[in-house]
C-alpha positions as a printed Julia matrix, in Angstrom:
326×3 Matrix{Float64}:
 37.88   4.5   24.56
 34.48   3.58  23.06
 33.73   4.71  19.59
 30.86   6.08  18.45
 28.81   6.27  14.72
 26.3    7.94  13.94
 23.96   8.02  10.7
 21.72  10.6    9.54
 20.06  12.7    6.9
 23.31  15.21   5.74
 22.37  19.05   5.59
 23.36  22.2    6.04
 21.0   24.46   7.97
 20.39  28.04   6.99
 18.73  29.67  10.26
 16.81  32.1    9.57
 15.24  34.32  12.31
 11.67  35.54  11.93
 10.35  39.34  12.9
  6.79  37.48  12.92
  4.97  34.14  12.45
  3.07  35.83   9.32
  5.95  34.14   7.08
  4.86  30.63   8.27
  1.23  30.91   7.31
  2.34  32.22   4.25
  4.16  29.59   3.47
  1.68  27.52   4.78
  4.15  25.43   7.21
  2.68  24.53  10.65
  4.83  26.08  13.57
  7.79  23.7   15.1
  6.86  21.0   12.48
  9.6   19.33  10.29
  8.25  19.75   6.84
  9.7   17.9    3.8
  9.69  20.18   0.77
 10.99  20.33  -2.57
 13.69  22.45  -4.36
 11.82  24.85  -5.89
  9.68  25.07  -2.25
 12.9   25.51  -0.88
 13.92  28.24  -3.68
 10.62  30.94  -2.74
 11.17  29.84   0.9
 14.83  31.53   0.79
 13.86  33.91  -1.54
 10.66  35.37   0.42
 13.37  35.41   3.41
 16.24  37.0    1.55
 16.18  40.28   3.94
 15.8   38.1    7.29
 19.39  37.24   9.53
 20.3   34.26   8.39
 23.0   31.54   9.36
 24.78  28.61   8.0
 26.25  25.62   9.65
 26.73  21.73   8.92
 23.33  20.13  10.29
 20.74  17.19  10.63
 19.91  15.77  13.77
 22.55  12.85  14.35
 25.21  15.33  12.99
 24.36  17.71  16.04
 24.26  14.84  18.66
 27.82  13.48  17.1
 29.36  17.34  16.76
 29.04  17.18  20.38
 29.69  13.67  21.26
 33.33  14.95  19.71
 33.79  18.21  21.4
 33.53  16.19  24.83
 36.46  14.11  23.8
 34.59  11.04  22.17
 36.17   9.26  18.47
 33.15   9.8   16.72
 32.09   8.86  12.86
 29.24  10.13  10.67
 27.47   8.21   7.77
 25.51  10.3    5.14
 25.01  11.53   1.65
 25.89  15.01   0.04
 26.52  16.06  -3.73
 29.32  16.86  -5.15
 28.96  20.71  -4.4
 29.92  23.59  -2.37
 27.1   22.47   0.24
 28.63  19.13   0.41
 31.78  19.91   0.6
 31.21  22.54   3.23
 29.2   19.67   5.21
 32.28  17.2    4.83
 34.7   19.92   5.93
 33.0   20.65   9.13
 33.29  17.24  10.59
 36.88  17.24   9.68
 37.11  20.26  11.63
 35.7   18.85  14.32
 37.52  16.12  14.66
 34.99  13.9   13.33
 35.55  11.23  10.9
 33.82  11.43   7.56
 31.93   8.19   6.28
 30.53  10.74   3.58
 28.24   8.62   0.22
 28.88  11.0   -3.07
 26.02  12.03  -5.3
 25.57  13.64  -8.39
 22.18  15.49  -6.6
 22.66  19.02  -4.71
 23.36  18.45  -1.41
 19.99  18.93   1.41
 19.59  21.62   3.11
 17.18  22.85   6.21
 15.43  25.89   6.35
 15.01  26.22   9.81
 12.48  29.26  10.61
 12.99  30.76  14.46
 10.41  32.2   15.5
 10.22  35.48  18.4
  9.6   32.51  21.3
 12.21  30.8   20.17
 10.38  27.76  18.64
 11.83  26.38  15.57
 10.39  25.59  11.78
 12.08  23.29   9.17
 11.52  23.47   5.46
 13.9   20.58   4.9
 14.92  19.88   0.71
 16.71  16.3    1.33
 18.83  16.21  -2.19
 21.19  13.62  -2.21
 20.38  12.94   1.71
 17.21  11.01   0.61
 19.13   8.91  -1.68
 21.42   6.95   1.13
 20.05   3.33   0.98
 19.9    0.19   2.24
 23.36  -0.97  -0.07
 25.12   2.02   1.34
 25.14  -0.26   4.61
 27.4   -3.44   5.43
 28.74  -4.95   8.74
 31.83  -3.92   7.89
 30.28   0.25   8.7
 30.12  -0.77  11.94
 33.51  -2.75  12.82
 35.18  -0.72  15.45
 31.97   0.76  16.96
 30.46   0.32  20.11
 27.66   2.82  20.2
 25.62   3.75  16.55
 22.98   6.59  17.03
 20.38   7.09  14.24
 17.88   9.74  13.69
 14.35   9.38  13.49
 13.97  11.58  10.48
 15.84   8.74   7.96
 12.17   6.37   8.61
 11.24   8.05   5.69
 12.97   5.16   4.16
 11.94   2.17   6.39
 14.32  -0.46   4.3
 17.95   1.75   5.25
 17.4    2.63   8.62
 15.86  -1.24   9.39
 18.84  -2.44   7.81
 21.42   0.12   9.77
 19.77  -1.06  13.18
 19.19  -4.91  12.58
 23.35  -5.16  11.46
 24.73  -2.81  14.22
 23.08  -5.0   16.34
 24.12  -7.81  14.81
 27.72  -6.91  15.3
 27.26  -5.83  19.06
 27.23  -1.99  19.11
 24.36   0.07  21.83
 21.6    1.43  19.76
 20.59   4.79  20.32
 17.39   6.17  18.32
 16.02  10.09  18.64
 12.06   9.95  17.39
 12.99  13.16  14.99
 10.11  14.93  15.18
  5.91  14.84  16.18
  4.64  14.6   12.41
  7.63  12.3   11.4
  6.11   9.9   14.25
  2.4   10.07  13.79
  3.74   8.98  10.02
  5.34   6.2   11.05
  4.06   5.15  14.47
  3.75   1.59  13.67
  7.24   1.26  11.61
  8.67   2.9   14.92
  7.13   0.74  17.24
  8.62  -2.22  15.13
 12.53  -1.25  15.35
 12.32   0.03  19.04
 11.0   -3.43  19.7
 13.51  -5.46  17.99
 17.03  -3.19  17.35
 17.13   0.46  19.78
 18.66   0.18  23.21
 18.17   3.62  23.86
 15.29   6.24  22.76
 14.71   9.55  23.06
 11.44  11.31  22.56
 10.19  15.09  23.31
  7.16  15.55  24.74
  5.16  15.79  21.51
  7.01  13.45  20.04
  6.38  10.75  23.13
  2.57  11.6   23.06
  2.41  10.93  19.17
  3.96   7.39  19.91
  1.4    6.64  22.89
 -1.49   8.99  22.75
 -0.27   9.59  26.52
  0.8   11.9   28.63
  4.82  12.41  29.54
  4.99  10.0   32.98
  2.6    7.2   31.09
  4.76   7.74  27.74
  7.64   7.06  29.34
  6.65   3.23  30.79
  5.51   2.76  27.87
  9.1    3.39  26.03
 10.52   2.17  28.8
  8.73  -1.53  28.5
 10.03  -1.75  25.09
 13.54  -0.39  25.05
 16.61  -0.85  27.63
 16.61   3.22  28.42
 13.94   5.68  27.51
 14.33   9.64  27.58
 11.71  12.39  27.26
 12.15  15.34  27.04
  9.98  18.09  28.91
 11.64  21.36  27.61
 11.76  23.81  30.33
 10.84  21.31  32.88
 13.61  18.96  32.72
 13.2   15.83  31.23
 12.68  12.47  32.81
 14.39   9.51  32.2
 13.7    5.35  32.85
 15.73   2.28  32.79
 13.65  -0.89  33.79
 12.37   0.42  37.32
 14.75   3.23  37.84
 13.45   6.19  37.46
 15.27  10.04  37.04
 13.7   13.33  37.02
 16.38  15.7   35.54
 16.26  19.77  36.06
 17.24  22.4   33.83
 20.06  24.84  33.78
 18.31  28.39  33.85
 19.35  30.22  30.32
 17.61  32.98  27.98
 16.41  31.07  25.08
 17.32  32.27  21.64
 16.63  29.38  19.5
 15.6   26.24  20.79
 17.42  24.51  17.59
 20.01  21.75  18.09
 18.57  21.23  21.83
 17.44  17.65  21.75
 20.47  16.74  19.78
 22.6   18.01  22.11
 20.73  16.64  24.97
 21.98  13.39  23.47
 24.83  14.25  22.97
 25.32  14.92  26.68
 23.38  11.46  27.87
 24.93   9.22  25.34
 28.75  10.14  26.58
 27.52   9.71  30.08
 26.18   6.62  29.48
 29.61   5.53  27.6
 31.63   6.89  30.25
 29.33   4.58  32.92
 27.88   7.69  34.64
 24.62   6.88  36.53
 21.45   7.93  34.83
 21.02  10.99  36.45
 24.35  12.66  35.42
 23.73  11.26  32.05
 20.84  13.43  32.07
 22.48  16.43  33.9
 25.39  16.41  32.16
 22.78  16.49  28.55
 20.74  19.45  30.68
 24.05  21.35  29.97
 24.88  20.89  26.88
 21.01  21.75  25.81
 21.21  24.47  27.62
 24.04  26.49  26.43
 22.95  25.58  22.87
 19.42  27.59  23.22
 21.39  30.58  24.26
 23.04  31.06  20.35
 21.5   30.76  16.85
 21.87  27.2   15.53
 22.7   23.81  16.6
 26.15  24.72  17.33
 28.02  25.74  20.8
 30.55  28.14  20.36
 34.42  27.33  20.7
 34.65  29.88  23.7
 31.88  28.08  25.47
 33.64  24.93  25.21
 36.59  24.88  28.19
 33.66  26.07  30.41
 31.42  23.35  29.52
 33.62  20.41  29.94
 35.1   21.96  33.24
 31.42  21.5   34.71
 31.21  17.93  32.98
 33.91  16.85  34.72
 32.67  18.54  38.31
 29.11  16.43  36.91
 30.8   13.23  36.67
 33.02  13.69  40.24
């Protein structure tokens, strides 16, 4: 069976629900952006929301996509960089428990963490504090990460250093593996917009984009976005939220639906949306059960706090992936 890697910023999210938005404009953070802050940012941020329900799981957005790539059945690796703390070593110990290989980087910095705001409509805020995430670099990666690969899926948020995640693409290439890239976020684009269009050109097979995210890329609307990703990239995804999400691969074409749930927090949805596409794809599914069988994994995600599905959900969901892929 194909083997997957994927790379990422390493964090552990502390989901905090919000009784109002007032707590964002006091904190001056714009609603359903990804904001990078620092420690002491992070420190009044958990501090001014030491009353609210909170949450903690292993996160980042590649983690999510591979956490799921594993609970449908996939090998599946992670590359990424924690301290030598109780954050890291919680992060570490999740993979393990999920049956996901550890390609962990040690640092003498605290380990990230994302402070991921949900607001009443479900939309989600990060105040993200990389630590020792932001120090992964370009000599952390060799060819010899990916020998034994076939598929290496990368997060948008790591362009924040241009140099590692160039690198990361340009040598998984190299040594024959799928590329899979998920845009990260609208500000992390309009940031980096020329950068992006530079690796999707020359290293990602596959890209995924949400609807702000594609229109931040192109300056475009979702359909127009989507040739345009398509034109420069063997598969290109975006994301529509409630309204499906349409996919393109050369002049095929997919429209994919949703499966009707009551959102709680829309956190973890993309990732798993990948999640769900990618092992389609690697199980040579046809586009549009790639996308379906994504649809459901999104879907049951929004209906529980954080970027996680719950163990009880799990023989349901991959009884329906297998009716998907029949």
């Amino acid at each position: 069976m194909k083997r997957i890697i994927g790379m990422g910023n390493a964090l552990v999210d502390i989901m905090t629900i919000l009784e109002d938005d007032d707590t964002l404009k006091h904190f001056g953070l714009p609603k359903g952006s990804m904001q990078l802050v620092d420690k002491d940012f992070s420190n009044k941020v958990l501090s001014g929301t030491k009353e609210l329900l909170k949450t903690q799981s292993s996160g980042g957005s590649a983690a999510n996509t591979i956490h799921g790539l594993a609970r449908l059945g996939l090998p599946a690796s992670f590359i990424g960089k924690v301290g030598k703390d109780d954050l890291g070593k919680f992060f570490s110990q999740d993979l393990i428990n999920s049956n996901i290989k550890p390609e962990m980087i040690l640092s003498n910095s605290e380990s990230g963490r994302a402070i991921a705001l949900v607001s009443k409509d479900s939309e989600r805020t990060f105040a993200t504090f990389l630590g020792a995430a932001m120090e992964m670099n370009a000599s952390d990666i060799t060819e010899q990460t990916f020998q034994g690969y076939s598929v290496f899926h990368v997060e948008g948020y790591l362009v924040q250093n241009h140099e590692l995640i160039e690198k990361a693409l340009r040598l998984a290439k190299k040594s024959g593996l799928t590329t899979s890239l998920d845009m990260a976020s609208y500000n992390v684009v309009e940031s980096n917009r020329d950068f992006l269009l530079h690796i999707i050109k020359n290293y990602v097979d596959i890209v995924f984009a949400n609807e702000e995210e594609a229109k931040a890329f192109t300056s475009k609307g979702p359909e127009e976005s989507l040739e345009i990703l398509a034109a420069i990239s063997a598969i290109a995804v975006v994301k529509l939220g409630e309204h499906g999400s349409l996919v393109r691969r050369g002049d095929e074409i997919v429209k994919i639906g949703v499966f009707p749930v009551k959102a709680i927090d829309t956190t973890g949805a993309g990732d798993l949306y990948a999640s769900g596409f990618l092992y389609g794809l690697i199980m040579n599914c046809p586009l549009c059960v790639c996308g379906e069988i994504g649809a459901l994994l999104s879907a049951h995600v929004i209906e529980v706090l954080g970027a996680k599905i719950p163990d009880d959900k799990w023989d349901m969901i991959l009884q329906k992936v297998k009716e998907l892929k029949e």
